[in-house]
C-alpha positions, 0 to 999 in steps of 0.5 A: 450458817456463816460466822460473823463474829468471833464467838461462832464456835467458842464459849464467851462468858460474859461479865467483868474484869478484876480491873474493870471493878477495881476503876469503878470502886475507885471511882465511887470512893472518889465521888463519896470522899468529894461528897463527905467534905463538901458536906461537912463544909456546907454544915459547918458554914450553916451553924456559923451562919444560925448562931451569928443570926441569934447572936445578932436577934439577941443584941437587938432584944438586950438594945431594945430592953435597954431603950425601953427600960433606960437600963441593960437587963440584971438577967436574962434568963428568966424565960419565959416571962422575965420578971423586972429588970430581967429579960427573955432571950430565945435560942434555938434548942440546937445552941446552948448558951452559958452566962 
């Protein structure tokens, strides 16, 4: 039997390195960090643009009430059947909103 390799006659242990570990952790570190920030940037973006969306549907809704009603509403709180002179303006349950 002929020895092609270098292992013919000495135990090799197979596994990794300190410094091999070490690149991956580093490397996955780096991809997790890239991740979390373009992540909060995505969300972030995403409720600017939802509350700009309602804040547009509700300057609509009061537009229309004042055109049908020649007036602006007294109140707009009076949800879900606003009474006269008051109007409804629904908001997603994730905003809030203050008057």
């Amino acid at each position: 039997m002929s020895c092609r390799h270098f292992s013919c006659g000495s135990s090799i242990q197979k596994g990794f390195t300190i410094v091999e570990l070490l690149v991956v952790i580093v490397v996955i570190g780096i991809l997790a960090a890239i991740t979390i920030v373009s992540y909060t940037g995505i969300r972030t973006k995403a409720i600017a643009t939802s509350l700009q969306s309602e804040l547009t549907n509700a300057q609509k809704q009061i537009k229309l009430f004042q055109v049908e009603n020649g007036a602006y509403p007294i109140s707009i709180n009076d949800c879900p059947v606003p009474s006269a002179g008051n109007a409804c303006i629904k908001i997603s349950d994730d905003h809030t909103q203050t008057y």
